[in-house]
C-alpha positions as a Markdown table, in Angstrom:
| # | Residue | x | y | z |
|---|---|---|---|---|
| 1 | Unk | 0.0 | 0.0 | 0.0 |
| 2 | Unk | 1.1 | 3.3 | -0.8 |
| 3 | Unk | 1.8 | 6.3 | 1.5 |
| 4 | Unk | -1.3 | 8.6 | 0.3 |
| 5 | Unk | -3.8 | 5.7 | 2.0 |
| 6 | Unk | -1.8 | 5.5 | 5.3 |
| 7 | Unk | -4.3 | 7.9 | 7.0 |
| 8 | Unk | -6.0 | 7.4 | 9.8 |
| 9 | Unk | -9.6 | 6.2 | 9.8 |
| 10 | Unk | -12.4 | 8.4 | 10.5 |
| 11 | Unk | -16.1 | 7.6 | 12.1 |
| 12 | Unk | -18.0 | 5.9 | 9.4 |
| 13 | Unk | -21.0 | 8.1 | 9.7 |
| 14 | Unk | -23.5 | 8.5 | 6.9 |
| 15 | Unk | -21.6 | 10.5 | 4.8 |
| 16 | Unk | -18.3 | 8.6 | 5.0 |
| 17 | Unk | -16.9 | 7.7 | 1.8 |
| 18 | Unk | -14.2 | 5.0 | 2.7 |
| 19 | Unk | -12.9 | 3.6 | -0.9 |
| 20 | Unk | -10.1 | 0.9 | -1.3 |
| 21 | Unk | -9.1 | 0.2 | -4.8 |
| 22 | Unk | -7.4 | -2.9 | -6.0 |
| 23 | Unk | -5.8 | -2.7 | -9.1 |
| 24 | Unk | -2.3 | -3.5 | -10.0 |
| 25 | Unk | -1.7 | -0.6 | -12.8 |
| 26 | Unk | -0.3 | 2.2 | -11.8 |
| 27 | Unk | -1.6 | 4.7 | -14.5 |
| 28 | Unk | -5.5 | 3.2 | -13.1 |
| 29 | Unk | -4.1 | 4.4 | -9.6 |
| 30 | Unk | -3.4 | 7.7 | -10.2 |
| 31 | Unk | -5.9 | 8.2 | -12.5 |
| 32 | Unk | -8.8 | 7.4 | -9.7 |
| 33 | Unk | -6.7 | 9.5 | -7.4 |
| 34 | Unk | -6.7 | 12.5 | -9.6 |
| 35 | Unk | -10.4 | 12.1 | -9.9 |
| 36 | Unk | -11.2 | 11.8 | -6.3 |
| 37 | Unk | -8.6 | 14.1 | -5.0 |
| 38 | Unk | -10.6 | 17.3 | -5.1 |
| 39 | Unk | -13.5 | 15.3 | -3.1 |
| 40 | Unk | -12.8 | 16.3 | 0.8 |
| 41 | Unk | -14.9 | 13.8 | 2.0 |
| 42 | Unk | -13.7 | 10.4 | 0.1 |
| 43 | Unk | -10.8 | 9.3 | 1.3 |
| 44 | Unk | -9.0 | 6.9 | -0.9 |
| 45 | Unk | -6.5 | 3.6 | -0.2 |
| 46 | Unk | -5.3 | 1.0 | -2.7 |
| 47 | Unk | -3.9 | -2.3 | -2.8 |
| 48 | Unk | -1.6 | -3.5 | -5.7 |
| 49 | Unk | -1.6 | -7.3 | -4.0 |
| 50 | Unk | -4.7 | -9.5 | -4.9 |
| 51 | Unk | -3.8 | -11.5 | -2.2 |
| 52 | Unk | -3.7 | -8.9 | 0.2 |
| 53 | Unk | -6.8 | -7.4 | -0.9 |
| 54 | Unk | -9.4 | -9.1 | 1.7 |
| 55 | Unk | -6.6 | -8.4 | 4.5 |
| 56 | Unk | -6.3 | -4.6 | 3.6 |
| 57 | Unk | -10.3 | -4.5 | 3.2 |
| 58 | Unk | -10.3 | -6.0 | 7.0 |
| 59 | Unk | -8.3 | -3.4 | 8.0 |
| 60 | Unk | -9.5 | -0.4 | 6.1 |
| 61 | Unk | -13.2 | -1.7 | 6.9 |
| 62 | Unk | -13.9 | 0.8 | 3.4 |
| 63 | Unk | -17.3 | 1.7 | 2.7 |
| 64 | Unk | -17.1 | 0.6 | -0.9 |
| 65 | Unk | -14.3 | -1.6 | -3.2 |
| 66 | Unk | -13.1 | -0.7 | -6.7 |
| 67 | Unk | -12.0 | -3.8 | -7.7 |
| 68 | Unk | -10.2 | -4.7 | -11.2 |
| 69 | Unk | -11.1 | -7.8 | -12.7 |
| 70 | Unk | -7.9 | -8.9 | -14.4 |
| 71 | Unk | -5.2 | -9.4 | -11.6 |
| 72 | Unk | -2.1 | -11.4 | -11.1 |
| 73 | Unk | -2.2 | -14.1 | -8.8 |
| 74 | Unk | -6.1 | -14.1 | -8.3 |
| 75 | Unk | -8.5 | -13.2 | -10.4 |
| 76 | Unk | -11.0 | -10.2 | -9.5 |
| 77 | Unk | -14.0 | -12.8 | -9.8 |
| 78 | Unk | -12.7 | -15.1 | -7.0 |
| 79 | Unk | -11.5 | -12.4 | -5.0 |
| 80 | Unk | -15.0 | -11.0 | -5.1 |
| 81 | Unk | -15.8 | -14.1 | -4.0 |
| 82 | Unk | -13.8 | -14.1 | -1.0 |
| 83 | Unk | -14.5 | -10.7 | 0.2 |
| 84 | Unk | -18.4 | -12.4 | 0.0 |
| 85 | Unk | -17.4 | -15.5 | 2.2 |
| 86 | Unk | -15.5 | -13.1 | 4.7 |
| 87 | Unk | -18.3 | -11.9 | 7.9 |
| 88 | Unk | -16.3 | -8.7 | 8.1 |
| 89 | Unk | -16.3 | -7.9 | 4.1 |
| 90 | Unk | -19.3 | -9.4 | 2.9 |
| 91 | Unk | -21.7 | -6.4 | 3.2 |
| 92 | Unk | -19.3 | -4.0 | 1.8 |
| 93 | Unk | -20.5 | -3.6 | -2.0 |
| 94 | Unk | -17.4 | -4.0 | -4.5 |
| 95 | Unk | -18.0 | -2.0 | -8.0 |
| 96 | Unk | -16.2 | -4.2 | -10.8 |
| 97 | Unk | -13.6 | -2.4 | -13.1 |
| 98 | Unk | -13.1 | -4.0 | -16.4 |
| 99 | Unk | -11.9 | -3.1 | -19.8 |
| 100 | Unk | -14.7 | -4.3 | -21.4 |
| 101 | Unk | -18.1 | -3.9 | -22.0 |
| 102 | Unk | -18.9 | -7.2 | -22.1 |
| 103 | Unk | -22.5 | -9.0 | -21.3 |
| 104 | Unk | -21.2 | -12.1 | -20.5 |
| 105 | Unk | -18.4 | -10.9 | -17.9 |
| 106 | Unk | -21.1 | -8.6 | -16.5 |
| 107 | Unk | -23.2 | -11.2 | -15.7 |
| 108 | Unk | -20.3 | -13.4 | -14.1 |
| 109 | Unk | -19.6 | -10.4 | -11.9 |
| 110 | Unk | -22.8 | -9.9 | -10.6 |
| 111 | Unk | -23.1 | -13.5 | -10.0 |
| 112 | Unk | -19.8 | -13.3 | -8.1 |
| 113 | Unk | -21.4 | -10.6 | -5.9 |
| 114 | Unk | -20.4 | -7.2 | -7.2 |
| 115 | Unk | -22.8 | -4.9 | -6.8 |
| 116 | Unk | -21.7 | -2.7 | -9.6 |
| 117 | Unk | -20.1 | -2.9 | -13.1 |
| 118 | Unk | -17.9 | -0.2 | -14.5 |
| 119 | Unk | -15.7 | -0.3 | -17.5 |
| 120 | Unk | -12.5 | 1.7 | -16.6 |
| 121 | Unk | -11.5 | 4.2 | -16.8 |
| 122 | Unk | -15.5 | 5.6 | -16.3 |
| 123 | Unk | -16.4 | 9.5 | -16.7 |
| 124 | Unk | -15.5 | 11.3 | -13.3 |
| 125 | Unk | -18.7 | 12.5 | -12.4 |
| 126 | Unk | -20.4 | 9.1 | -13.0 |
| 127 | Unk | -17.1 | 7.3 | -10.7 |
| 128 | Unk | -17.8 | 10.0 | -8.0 |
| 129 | Unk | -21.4 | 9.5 | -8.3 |
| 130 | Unk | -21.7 | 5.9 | -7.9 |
| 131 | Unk | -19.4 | 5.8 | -5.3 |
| 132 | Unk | -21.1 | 8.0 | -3.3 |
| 133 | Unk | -24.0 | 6.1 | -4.3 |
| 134 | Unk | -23.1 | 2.3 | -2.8 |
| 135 | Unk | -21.2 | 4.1 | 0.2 |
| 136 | Unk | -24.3 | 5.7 | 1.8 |
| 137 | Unk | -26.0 | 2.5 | 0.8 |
| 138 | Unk | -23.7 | 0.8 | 2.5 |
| 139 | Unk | -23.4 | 3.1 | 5.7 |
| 140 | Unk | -27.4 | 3.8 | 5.6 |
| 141 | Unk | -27.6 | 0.0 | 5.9 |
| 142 | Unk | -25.1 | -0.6 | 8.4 |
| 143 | Unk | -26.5 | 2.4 | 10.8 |
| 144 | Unk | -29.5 | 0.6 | 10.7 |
| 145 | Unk | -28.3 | -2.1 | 11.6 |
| 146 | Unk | -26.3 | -0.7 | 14.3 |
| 147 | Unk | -29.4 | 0.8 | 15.7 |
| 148 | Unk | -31.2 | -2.3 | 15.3 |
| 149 | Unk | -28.7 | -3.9 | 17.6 |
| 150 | Unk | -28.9 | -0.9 | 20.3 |
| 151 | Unk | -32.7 | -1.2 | 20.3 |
| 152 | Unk | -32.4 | -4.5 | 20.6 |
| 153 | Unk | -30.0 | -4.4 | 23.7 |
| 154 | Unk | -31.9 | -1.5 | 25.3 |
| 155 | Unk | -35.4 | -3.7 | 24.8 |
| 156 | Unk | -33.6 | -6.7 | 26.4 |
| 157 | Unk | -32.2 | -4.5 | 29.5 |
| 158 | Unk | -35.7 | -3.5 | 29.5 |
| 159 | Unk | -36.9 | -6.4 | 30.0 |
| 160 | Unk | -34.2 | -7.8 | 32.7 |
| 161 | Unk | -35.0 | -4.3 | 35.1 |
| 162 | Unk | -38.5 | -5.0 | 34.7 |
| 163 | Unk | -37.9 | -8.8 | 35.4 |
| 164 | Unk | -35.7 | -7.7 | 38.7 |
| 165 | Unk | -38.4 | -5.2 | 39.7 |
| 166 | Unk | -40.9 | -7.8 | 38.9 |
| 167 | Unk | -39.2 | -10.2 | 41.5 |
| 168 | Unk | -38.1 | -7.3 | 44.0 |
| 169 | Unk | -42.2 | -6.6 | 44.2 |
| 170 | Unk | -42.7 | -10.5 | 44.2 |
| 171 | Unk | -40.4 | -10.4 | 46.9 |
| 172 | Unk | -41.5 | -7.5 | 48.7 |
| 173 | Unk | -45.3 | -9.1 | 48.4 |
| 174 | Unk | -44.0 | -12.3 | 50.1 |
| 175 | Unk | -42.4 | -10.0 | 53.0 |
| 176 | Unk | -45.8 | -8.0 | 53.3 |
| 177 | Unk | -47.6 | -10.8 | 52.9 |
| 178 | Unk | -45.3 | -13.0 | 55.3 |
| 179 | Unk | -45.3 | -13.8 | 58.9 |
| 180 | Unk | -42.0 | -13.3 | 59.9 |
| 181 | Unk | -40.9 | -15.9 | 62.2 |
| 182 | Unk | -43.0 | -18.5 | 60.7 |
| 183 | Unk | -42.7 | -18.1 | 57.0 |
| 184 | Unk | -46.9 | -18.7 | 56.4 |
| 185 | Unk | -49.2 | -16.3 | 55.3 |
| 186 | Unk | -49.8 | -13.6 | 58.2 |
| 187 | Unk | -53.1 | -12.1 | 59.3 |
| 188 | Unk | -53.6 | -9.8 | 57.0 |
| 189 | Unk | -53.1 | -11.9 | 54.3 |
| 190 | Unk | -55.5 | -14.3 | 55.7 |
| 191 | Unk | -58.2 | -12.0 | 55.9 |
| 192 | Unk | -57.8 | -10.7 | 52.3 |
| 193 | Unk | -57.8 | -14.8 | 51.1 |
| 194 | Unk | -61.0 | -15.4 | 53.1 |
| 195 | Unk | -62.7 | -12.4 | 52.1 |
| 196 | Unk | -62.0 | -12.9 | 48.2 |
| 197 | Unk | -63.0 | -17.2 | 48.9 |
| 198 | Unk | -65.9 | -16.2 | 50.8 |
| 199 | Unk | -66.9 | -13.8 | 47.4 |
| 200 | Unk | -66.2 | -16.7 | 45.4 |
| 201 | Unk | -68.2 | -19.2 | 47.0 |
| 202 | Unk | -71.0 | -17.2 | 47.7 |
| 203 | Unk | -71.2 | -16.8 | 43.9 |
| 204 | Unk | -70.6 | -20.7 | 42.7 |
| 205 | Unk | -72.5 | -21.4 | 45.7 |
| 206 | Unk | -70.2 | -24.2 | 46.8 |
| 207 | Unk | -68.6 | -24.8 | 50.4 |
| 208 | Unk | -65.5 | -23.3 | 52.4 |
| 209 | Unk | -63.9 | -24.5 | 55.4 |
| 210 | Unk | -61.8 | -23.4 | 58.0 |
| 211 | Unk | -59.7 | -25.0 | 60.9 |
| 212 | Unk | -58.6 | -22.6 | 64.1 |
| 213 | Unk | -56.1 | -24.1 | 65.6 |
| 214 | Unk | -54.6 | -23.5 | 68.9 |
| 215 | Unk | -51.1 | -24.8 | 70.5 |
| 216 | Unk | -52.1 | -26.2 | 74.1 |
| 217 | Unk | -50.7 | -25.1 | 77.2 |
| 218 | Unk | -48.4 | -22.7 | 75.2 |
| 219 | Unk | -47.9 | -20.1 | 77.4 |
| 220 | Unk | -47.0 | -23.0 | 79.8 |
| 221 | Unk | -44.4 | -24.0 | 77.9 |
| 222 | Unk | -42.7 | -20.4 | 77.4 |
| 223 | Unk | -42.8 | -20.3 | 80.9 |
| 224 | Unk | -40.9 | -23.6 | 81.3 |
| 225 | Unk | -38.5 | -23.3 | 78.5 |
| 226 | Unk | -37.8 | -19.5 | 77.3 |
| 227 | Unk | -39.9 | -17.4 | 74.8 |
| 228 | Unk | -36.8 | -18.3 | 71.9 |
| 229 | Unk | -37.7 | -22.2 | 72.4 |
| 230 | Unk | -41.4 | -21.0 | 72.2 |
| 231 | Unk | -40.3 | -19.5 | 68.5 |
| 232 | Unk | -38.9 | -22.4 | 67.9 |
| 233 | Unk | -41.8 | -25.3 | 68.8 |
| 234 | Unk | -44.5 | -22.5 | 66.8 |
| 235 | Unk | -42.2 | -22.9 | 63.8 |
| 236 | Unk | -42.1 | -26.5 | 63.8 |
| 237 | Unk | -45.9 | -26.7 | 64.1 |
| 238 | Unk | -45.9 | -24.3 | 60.7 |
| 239 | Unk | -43.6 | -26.7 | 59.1 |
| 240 | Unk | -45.8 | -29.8 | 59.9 |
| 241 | Unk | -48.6 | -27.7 | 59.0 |
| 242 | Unk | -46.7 | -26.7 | 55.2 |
| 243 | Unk | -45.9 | -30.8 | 55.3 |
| 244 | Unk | -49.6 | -31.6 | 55.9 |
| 245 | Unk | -51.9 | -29.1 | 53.8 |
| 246 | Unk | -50.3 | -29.9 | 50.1 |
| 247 | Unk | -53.3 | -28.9 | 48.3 |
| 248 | Unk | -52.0 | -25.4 | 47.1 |
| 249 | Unk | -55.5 | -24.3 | 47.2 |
| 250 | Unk | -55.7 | -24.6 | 50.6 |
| 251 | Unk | -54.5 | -21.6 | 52.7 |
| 252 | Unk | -52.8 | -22.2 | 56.0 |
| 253 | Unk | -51.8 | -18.8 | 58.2 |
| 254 | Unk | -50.0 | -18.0 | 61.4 |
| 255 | Unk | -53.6 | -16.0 | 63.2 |
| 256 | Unk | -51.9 | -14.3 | 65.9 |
| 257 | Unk | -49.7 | -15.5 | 68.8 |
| 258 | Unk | -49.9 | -19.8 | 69.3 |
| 259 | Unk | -53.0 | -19.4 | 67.0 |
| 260 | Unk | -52.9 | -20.7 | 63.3 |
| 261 | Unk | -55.8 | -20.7 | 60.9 |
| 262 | Unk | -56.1 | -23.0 | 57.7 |
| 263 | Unk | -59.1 | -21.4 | 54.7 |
| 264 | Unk | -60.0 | -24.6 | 52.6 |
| 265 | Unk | -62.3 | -23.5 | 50.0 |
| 266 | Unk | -64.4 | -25.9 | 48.1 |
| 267 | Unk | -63.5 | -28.5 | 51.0 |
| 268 | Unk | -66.5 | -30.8 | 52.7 |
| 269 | Unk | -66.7 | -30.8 | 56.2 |
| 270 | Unk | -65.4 | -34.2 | 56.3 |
| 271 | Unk | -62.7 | -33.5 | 54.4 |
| 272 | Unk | -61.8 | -31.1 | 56.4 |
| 273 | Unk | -62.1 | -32.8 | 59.2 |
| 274 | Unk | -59.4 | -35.7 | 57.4 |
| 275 | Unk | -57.2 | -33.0 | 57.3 |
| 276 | Unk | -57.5 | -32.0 | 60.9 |
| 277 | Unk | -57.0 | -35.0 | 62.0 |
| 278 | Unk | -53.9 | -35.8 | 59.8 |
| 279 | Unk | -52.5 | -32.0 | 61.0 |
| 280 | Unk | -53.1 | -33.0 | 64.9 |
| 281 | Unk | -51.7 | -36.4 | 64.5 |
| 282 | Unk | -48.6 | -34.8 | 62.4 |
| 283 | Unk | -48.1 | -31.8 | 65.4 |
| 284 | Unk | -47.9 | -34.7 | 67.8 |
| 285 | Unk | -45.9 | -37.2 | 65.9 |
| 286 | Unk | -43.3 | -34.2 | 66.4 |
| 287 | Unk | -42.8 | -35.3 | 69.9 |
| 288 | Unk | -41.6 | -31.6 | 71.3 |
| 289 | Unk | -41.4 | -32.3 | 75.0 |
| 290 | Unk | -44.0 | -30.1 | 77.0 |
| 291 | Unk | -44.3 | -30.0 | 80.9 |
| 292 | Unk | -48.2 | -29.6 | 81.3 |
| 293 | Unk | -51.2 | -30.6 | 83.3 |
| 294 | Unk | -50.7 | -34.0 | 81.4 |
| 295 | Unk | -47.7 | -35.7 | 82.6 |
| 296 | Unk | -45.0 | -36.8 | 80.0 |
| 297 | Unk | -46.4 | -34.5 | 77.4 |
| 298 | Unk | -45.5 | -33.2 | 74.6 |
| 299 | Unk | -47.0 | -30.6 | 72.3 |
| 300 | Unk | -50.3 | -30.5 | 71.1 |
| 301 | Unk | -53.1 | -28.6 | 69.1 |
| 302 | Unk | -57.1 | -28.0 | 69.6 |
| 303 | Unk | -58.5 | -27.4 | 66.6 |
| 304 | Unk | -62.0 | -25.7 | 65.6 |
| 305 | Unk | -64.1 | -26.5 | 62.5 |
| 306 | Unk | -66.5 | -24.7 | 60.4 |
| 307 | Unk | -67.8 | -25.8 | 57.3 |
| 308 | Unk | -70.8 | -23.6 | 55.4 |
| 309 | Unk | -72.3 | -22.6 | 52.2 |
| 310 | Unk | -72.1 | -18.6 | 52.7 |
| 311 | Unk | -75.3 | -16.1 | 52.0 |
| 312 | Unk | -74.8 | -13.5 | 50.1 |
| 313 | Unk | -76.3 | -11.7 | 53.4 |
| 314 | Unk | -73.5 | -13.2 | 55.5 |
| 315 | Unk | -70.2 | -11.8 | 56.2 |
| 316 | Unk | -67.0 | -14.7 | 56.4 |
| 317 | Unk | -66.7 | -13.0 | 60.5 |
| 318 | Unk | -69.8 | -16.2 | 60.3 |
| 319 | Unk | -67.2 | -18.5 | 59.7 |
| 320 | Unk | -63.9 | -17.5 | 61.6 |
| 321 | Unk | -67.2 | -17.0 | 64.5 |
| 322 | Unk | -67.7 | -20.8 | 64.3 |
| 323 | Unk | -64.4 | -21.7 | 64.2 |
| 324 | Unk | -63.6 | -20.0 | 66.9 |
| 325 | Unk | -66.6 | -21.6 | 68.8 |
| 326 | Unk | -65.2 | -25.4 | 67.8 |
| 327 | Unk | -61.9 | -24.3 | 69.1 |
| 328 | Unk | -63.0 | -23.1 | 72.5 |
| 329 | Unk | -65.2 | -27.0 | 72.7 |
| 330 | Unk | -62.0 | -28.8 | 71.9 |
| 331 | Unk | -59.8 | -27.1 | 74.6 |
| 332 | Unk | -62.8 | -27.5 | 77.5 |
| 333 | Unk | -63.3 | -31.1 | 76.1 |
| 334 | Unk | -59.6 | -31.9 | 77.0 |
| 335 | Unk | -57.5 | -30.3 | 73.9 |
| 336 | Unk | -55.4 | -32.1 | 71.6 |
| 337 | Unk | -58.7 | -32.9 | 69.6 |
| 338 | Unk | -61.0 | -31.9 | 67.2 |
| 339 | Unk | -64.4 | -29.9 | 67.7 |
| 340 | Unk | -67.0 | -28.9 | 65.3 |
| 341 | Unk | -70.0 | -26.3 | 66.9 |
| 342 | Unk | -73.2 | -27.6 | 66.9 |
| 343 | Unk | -72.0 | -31.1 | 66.8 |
């Protein structure tokens, strides 16, 4: 390469006219530099070396190639070729120079993917005007492109903030929603379930449940062995309550204090009462030692159930009522058991 194209290379914006021109004759050299010499914004570079040509082009990155046809060493058709084969070349369109004004080598230039044909040397005006022509093609195309790409990136970090806000608010609903030490729904969250079931039900006109339940003796045992084993013993009775009530449409809550509550919509009363049962036996199975009226005890629950159809008329305070009712029955019936009011 020659000293007039060792320049360096400017931001291809839209206007950019980058040219590299391969061609081994001199007199074709200086002829296209005379021609493009008094154009202040094409900068020219050549390369005399066929077999340098796709190296040079990788290096130049031109916005358009003036390739001759008839080289030593490799052809301008293959070499077309190669720049088409090359990811870093292939867009860049390549305007043939030939001697001749031939159909036949036309068509085996455009087949070789040249984007233009030229027989050399071409009028000045019509050489300047092409080139500009299949550069701001060529930069038009690649600034779309390039913001393609950009809005592309900027949608996808879009849509990973939205994704981590998504989960921050996911997370921030669990914490709201969340009882703290026990990891189940709180009271708040239970009211809003029961509310929206008791809506639903009332409207399909089908059953809900819910169990009260009630650790025995529990102030007893924070007496006896410290408020932080008391945490502990209330969040092992929330884990065998998780273990236990596996229907996901069942809603088990931490109510307040040693008090849990369980919402089973659509759930029969002796369903529900399977379930208490399975839940008492479970809390007991865990075998956490207890030092209360019953010798060699361990912890228990009392549980209340309510099962009804609700009235439009009626508020769910009907059910959580009843509940409440069966609970107070099991504990002066002994505890650890189940109690349904009315029975």
């Amino acid at each position: 390469m020659n000293d007039f194209h060792a320049q360096e290379l400017f931001s291809n914006d839209i206007d950019t006219v980058i040219v590299l021109l391969v061609d081994d004759q001199p007199l074709i050299v200086e002829a296209v530099r005379r021609y493009l010499a008094s154009e202040s914004d094409i900068k020219l570079y050549y390369c005399d070396d066929a077999n340098q040509a796709v190296m040079e082009a990788e290096k130049i990155r031109p916005t358009v190639i003036l390739q001759d046809l008839v080289m030593p060493g490799l052809d301008g058709l293959s070499l077309i070729k190669e720049y088409r084969k090359n990811p870093r070349t292939q867009g860049i369109p390549v305007v043939a120079l030939s001697t001749k004004e031939d159909p036949d080598v036309k068509k085996r230039a455009f087949e070789a993917g040249a984007s233009d044909y030229l027989v050399k040397l071409p009028d000045p005006i019509e050489l300047i005007a092409r080139v500009r022509y299949h550069s701001r093609s060529f930069n038009t195309t690649k600034h779309l492109d390039q913001t393609y790409r950009a809005l592309r990136t900027s949608q996808q970090q879009l849509l990973d903030t939205n994704l981590v806000l998504q989960r921050m608010n996911s997370a921030l609903q669990r914490q709201a929603n969340s009882d703290g030490m026990t990891g189940l729904s709180n009271r708040r969250h239970f009211d809003e379930f029961l509310s929206r079931e008791w809506q639903r039900a009332c409207e399909a006109g089908s059953e809900i449940s819910l169990l009260m339940v009630d650790v025995d003796f529990f102030k007893l045992y924070n007496d006896k062995f410290g408020h932080s084993s008391g945490d502990d013993a209330l969040k092992n009775v929330a884990a065998a309550m998780r273990d236990t009530i596996v229907d996901e449409t069942y809603f088990p809550a931490r109510y307040g204090g040693e008090e849990f509550a369980i919402v089973l919509p659509g759930a029969s009363q002796l369903q529900t009462m399977e379930i208490a049962e399975n839940l008492r036996k479970n809390i007991e199975a865990l075998n956490i030692p207890h030092v209360s009226p019953r010798l060699d005890s361990v912890i228990t629950v009392s549980i209340g159930l309510a099962t009804l159809v609700p009235k439009v008329s009626e508020n769910s305070k009907v059910l959580i009522e009843l509940a409440d009712k069966g609970l107070y029955l099991a504990k002066n019936r002994g505890r650890n058991q189940i109690a349904i009011f009315g029975e």
